[in-house]
Biopython code that builds the backbone (N, CA, C, O; Angstrom):
import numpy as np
from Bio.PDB.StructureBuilder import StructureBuilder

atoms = [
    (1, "UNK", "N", (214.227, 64.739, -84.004)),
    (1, "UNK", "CA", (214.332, 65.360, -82.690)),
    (1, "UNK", "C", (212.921, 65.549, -82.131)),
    (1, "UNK", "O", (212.125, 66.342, -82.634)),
    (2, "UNK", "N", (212.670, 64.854, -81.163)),
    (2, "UNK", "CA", (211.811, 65.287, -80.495)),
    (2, "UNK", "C", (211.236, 66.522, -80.003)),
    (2, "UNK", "O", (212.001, 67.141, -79.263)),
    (3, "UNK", "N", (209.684, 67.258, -80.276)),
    (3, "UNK", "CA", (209.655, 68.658, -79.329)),
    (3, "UNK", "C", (209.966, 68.919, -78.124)),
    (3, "UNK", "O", (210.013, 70.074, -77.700)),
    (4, "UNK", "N", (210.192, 67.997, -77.494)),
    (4, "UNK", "CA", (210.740, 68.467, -75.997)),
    (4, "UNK", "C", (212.130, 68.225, -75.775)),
    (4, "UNK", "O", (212.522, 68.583, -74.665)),
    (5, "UNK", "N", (212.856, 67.790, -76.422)),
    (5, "UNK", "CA", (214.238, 68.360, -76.879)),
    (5, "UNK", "C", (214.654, 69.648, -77.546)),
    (5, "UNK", "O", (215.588, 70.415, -77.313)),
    (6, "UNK", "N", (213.364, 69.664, -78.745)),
    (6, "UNK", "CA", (213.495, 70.898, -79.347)),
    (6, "UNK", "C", (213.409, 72.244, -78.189)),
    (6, "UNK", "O", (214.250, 73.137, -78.081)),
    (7, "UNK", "N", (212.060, 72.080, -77.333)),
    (7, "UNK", "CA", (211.788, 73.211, -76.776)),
    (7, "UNK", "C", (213.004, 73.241, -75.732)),
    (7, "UNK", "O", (213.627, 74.299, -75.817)),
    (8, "UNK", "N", (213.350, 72.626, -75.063)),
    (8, "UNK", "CA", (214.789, 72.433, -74.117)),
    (8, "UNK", "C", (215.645, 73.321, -74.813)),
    (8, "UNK", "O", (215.887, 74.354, -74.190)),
    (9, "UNK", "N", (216.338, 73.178, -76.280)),
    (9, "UNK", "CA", (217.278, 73.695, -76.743)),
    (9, "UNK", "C", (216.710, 75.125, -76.988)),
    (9, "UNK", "O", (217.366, 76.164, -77.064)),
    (10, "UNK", "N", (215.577, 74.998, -77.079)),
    (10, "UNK", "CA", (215.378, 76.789, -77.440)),
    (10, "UNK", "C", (215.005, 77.625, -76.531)),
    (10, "UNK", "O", (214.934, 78.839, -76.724)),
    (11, "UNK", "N", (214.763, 77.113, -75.575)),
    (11, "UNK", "CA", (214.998, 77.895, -74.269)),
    (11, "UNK", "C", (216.192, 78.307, -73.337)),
    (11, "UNK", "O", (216.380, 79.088, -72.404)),
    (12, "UNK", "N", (217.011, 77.249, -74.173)),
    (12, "UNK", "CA", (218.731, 77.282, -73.646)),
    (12, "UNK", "C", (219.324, 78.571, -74.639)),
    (12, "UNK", "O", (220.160, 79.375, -74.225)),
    (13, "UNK", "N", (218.657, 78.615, -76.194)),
    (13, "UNK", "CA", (219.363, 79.685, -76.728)),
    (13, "UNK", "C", (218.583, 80.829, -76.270)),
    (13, "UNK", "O", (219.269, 81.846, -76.363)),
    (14, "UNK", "N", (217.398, 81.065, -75.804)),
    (14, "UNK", "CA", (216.774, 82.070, -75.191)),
    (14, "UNK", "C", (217.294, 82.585, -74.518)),
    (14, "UNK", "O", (217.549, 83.788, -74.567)),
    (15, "UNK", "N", (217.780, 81.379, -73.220)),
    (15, "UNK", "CA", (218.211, 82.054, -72.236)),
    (15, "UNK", "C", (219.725, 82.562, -72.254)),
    (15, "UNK", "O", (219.956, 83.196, -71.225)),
    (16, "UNK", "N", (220.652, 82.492, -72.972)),
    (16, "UNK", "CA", (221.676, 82.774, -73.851)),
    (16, "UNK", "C", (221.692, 84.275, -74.132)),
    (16, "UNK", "O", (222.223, 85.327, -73.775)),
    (17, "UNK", "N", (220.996, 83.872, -74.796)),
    (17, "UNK", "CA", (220.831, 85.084, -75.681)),
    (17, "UNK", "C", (220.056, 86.565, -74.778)),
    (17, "UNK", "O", (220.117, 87.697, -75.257)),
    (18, "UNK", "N", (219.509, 86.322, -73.720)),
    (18, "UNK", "CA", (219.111, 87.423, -72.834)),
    (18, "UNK", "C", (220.118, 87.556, -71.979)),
    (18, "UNK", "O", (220.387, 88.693, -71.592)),
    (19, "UNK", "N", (220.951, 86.335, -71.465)),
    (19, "UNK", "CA", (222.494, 87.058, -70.524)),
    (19, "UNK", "C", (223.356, 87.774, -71.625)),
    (19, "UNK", "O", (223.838, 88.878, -71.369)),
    (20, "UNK", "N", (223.536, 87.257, -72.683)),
    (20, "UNK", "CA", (224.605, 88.344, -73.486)),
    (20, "UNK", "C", (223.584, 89.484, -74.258)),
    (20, "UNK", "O", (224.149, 90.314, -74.969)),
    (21, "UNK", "N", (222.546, 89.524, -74.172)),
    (21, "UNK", "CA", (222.037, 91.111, -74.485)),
    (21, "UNK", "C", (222.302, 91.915, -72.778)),
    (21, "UNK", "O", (222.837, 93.022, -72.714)),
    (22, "UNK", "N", (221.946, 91.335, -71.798)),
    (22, "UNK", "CA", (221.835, 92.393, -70.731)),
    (22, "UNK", "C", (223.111, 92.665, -70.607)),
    (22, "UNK", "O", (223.444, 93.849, -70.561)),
    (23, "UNK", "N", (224.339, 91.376, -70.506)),
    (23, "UNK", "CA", (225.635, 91.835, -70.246)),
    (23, "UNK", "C", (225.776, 93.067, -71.170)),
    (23, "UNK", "O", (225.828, 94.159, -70.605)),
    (24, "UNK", "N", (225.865, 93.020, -72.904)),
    (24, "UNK", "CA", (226.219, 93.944, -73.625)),
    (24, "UNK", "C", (225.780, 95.047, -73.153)),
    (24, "UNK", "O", (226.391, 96.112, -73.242)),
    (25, "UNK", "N", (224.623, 94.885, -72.578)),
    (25, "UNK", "CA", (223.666, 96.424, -71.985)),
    (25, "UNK", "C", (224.424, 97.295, -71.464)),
    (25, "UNK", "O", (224.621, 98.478, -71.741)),
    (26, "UNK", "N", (224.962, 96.409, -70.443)),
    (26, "UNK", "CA", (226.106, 97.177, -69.029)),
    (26, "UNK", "C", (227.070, 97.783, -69.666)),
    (26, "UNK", "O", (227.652, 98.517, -68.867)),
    (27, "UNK", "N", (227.593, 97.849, -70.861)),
    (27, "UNK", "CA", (228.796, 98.998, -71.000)),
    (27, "UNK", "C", (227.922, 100.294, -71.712)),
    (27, "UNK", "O", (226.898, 100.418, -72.384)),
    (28, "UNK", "N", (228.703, 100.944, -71.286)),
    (28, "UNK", "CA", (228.213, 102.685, -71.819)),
    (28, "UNK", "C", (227.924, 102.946, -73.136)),
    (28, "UNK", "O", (228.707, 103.631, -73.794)),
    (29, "UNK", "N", (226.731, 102.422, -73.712)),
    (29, "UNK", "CA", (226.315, 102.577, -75.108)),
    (29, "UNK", "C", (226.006, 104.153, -75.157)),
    (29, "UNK", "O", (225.430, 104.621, -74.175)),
    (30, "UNK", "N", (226.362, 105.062, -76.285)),
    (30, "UNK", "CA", (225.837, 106.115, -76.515)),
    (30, "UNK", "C", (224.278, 106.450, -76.916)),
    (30, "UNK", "O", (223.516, 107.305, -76.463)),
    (31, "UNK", "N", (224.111, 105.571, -77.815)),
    (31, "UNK", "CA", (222.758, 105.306, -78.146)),
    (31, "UNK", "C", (221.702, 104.967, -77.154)),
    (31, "UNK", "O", (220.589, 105.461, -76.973)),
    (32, "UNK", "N", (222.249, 104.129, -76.638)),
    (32, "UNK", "CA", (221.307, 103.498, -75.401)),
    (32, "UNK", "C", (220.859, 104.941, -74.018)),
    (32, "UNK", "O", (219.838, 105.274, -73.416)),
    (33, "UNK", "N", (222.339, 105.419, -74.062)),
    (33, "UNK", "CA", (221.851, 106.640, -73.082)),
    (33, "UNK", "C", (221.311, 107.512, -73.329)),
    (33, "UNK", "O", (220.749, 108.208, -72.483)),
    (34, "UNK", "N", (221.313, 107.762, -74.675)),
    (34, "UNK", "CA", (220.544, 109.162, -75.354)),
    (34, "UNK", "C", (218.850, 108.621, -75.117)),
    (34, "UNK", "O", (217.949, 109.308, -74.636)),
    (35, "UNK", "N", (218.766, 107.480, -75.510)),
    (35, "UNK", "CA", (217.228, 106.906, -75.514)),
    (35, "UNK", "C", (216.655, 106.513, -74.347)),
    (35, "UNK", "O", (215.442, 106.423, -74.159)),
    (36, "UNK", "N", (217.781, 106.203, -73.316)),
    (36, "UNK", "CA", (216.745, 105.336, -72.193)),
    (36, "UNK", "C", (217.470, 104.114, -71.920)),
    (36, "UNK", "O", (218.082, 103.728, -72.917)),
    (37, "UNK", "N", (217.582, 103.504, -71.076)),
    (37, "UNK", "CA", (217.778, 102.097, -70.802)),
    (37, "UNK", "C", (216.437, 101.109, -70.911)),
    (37, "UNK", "O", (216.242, 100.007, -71.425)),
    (38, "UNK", "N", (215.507, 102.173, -70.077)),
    (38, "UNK", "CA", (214.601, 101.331, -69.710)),
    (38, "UNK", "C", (213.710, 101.058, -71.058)),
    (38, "UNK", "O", (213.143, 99.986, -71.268)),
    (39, "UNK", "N", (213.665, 102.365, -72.083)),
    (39, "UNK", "CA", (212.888, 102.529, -73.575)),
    (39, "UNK", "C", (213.596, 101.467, -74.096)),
    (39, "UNK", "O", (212.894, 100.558, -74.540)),
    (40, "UNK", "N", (215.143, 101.287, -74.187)),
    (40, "UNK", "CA", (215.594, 99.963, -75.315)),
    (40, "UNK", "C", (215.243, 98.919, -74.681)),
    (40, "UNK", "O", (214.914, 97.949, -75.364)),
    (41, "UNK", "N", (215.213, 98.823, -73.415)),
    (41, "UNK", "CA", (214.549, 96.885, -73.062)),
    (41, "UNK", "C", (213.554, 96.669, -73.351)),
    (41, "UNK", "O", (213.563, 95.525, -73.805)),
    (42, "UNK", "N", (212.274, 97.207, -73.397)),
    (42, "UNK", "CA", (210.896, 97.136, -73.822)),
    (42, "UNK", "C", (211.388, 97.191, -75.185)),
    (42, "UNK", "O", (211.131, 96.104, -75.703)),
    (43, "UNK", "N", (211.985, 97.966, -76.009)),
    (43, "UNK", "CA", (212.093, 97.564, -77.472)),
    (43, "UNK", "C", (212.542, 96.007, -77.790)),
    (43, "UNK", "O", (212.028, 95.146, -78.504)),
    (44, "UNK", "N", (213.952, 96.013, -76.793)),
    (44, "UNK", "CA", (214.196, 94.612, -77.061)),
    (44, "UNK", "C", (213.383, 93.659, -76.655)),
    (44, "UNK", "O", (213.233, 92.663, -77.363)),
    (45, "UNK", "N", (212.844, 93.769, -75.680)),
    (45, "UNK", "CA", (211.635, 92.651, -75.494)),
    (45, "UNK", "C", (210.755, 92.113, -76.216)),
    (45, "UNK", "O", (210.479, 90.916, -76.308)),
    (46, "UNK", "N", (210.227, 93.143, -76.829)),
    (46, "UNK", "CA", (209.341, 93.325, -77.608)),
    (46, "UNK", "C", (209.689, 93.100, -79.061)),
    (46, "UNK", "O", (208.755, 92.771, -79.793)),
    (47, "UNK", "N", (210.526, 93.188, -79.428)),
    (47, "UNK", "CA", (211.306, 92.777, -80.595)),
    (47, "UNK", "C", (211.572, 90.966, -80.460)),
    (47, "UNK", "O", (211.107, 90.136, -81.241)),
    (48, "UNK", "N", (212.157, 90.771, -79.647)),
    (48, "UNK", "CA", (212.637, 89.312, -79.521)),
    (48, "UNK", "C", (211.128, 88.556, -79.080)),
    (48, "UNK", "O", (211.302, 87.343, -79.197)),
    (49, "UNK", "N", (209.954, 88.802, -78.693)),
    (49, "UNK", "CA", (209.046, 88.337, -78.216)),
    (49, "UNK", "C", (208.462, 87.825, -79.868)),
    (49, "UNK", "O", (208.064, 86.717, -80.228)),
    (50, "UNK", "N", (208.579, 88.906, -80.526)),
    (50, "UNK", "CA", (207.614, 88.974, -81.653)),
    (50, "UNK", "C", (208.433, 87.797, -82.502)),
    (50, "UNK", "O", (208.060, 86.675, -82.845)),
    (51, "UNK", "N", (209.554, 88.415, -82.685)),
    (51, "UNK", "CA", (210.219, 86.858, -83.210)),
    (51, "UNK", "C", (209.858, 85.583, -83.141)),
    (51, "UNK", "O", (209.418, 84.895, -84.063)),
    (52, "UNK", "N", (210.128, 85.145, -81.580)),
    (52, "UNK", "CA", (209.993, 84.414, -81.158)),
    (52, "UNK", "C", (208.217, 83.301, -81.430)),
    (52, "UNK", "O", (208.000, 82.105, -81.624)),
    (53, "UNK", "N", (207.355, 84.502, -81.297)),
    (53, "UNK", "CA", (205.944, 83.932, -81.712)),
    (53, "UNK", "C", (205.858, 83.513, -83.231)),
    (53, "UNK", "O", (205.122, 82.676, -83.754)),
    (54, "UNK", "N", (207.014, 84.499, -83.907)),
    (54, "UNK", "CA", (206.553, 84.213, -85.341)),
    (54, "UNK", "C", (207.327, 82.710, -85.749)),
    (54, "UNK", "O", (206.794, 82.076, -86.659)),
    (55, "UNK", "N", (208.343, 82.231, -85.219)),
    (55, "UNK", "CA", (209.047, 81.454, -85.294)),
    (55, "UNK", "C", (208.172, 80.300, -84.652)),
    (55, "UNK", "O", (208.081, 79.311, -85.379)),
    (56, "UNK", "N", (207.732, 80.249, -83.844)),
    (56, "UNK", "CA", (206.659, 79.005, -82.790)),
    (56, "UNK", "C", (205.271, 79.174, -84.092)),
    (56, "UNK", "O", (204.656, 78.127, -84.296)),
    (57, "UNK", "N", (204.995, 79.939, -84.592)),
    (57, "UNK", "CA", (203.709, 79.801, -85.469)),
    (57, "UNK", "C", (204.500, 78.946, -86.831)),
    (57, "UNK", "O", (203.852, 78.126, -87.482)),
    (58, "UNK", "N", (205.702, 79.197, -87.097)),
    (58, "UNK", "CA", (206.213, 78.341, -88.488)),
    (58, "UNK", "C", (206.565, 76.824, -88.128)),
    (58, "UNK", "O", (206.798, 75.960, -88.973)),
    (59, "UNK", "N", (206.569, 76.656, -86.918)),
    (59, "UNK", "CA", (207.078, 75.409, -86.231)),
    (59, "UNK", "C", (205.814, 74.547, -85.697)),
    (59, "UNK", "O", (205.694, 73.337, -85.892)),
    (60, "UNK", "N", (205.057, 75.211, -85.122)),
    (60, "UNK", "CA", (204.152, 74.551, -84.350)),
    (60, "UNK", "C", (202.580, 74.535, -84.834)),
    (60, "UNK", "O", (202.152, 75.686, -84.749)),
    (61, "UNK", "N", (201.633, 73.684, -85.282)),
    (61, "UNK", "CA", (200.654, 73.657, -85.519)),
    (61, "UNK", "C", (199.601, 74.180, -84.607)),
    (61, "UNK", "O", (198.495, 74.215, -85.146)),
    (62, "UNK", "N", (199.626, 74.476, -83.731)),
    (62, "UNK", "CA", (198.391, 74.488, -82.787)),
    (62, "UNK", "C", (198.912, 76.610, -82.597)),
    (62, "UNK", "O", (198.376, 77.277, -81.711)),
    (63, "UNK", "N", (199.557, 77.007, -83.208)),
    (63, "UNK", "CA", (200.418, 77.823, -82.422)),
    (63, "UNK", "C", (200.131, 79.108, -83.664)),
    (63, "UNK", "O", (200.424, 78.867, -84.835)),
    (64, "UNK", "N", (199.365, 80.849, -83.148)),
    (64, "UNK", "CA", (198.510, 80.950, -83.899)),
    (64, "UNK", "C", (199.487, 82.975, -83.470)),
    (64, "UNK", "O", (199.364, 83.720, -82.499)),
    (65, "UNK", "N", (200.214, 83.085, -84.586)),
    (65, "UNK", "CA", (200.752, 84.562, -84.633)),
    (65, "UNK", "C", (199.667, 85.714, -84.438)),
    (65, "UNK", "O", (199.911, 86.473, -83.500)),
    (66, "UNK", "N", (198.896, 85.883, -84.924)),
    (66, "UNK", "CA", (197.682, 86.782, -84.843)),
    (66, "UNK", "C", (196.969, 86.402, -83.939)),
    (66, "UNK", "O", (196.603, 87.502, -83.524)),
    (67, "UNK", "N", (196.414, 85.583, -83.216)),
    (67, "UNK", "CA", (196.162, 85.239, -82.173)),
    (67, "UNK", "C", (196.741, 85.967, -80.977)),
    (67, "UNK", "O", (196.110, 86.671, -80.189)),
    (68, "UNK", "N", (198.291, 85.639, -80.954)),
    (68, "UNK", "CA", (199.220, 85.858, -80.166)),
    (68, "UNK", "C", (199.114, 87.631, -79.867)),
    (68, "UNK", "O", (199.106, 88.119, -78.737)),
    (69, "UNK", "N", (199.031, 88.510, -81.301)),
    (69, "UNK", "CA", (199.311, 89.848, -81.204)),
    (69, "UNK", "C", (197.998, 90.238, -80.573)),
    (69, "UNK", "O", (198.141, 90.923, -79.560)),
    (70, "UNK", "N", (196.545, 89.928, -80.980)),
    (70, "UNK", "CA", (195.835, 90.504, -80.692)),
    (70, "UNK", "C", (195.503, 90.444, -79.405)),
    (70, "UNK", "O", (195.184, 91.518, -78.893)),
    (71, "UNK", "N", (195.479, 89.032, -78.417)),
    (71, "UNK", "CA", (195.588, 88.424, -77.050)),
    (71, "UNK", "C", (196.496, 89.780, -76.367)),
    (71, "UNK", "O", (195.983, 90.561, -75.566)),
    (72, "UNK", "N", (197.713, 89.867, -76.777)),
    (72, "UNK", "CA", (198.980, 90.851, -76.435)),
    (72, "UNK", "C", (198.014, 92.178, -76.094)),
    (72, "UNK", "O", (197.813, 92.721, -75.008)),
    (73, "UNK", "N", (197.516, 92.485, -77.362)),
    (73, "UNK", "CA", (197.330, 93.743, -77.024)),
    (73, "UNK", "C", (196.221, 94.273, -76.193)),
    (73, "UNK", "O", (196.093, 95.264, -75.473)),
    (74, "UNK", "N", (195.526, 93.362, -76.507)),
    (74, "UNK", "CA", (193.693, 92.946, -75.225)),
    (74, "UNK", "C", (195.051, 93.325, -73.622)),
    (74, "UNK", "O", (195.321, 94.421, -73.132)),
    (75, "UNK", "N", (195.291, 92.715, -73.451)),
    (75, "UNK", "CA", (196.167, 92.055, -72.146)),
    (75, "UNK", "C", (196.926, 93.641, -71.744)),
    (75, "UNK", "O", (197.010, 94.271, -70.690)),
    (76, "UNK", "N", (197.383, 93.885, -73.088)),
    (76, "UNK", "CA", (198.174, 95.748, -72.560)),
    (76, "UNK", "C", (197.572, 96.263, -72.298)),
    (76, "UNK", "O", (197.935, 97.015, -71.394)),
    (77, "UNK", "N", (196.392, 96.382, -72.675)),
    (77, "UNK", "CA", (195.200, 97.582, -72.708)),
    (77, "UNK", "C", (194.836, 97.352, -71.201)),
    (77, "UNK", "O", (194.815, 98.426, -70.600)),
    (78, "UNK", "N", (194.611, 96.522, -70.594)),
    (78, "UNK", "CA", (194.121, 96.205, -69.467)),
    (78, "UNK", "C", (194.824, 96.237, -68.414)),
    (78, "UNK", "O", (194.239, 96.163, -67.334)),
    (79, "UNK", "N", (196.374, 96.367, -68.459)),
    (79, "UNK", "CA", (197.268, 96.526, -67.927)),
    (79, "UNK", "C", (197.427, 98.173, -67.353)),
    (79, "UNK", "O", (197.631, 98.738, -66.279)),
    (80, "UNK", "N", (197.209, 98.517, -68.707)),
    (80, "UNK", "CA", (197.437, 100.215, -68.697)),
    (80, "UNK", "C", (196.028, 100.801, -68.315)),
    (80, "UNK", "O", (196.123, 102.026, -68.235)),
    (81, "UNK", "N", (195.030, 100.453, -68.108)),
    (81, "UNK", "CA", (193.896, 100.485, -67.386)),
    (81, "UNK", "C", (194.283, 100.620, -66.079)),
    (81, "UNK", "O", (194.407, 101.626, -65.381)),
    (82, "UNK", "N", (194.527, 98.962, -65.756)),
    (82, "UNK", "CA", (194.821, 98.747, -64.401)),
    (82, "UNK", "C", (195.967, 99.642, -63.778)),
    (82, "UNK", "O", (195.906, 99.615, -62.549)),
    (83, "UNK", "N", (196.815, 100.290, -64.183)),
    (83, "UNK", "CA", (198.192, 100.915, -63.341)),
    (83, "UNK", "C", (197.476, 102.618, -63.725)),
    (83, "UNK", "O", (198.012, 103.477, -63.025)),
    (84, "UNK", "N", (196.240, 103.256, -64.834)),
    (84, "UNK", "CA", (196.033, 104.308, -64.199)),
    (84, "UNK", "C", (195.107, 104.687, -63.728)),
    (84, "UNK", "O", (194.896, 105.846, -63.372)),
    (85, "UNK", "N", (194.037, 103.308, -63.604)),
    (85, "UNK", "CA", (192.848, 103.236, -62.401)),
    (85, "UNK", "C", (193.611, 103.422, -60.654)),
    (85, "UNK", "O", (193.123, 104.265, -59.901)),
    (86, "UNK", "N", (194.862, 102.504, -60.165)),
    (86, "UNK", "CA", (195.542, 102.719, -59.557)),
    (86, "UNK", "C", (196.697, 104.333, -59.027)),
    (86, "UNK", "O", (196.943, 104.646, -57.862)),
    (87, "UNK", "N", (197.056, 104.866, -59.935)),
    (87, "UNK", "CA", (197.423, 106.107, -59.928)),
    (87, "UNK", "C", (197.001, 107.387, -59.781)),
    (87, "UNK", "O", (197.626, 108.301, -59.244)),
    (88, "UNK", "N", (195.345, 107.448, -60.538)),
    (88, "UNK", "CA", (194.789, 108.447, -60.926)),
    (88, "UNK", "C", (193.199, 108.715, -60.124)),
    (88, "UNK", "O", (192.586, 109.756, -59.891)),
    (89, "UNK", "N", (192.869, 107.213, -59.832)),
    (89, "UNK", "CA", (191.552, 107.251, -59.720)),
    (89, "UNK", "C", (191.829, 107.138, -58.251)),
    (89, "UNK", "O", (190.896, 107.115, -57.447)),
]
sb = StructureBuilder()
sb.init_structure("model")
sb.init_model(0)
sb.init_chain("A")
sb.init_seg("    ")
for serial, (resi, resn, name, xyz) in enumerate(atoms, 1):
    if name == "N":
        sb.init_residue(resn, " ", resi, " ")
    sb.init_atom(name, np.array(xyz, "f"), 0.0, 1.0, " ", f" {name:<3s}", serial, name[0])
structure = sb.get_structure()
């Protein structure tokens, strides 16, 4: 199989797999309301993201997990800079 078949199909189960998490979202989870809606999507995001990199680093040569986290977190930091330079300052 070619990678660009491969990546085709795994963007098809990606995208899969994020309509039946949001659908599941929509019914009245107890859990989910006690915590947040908005706190479990950033978990799930963030959960399925990390996967996802660790899975592209076992697959792909050029393709670098620690790389990925530390880039991530450079990138948050600067984010959360930027929205309370905007708010505060």
């Amino acid at each position: 199989m070619t990678p660009l078949y491969f990546m085709f199909l795994f963007g098809m189960m990606l995208a899969f797999h994020i309509v039946m998490t949001v659908d599941t979202l929509k019914t009245r989870q107890p859990d989910l309301i006690k915590v947040g809606y908005l706190t479990s999507l950033v978990l799930i995001y963030v959960v399925n993201l990390t996967i996802v990199s660790g899975v592209f680093e076992l697959l792909f040569k050029g393709f670098s997990f620690l790389y990925f986290l530390n880039n991530s977190y450079f990138i948050s930091i600067d984010i959360y800079k930027l929205i309370f330079k905007q708010l505060f300052l």
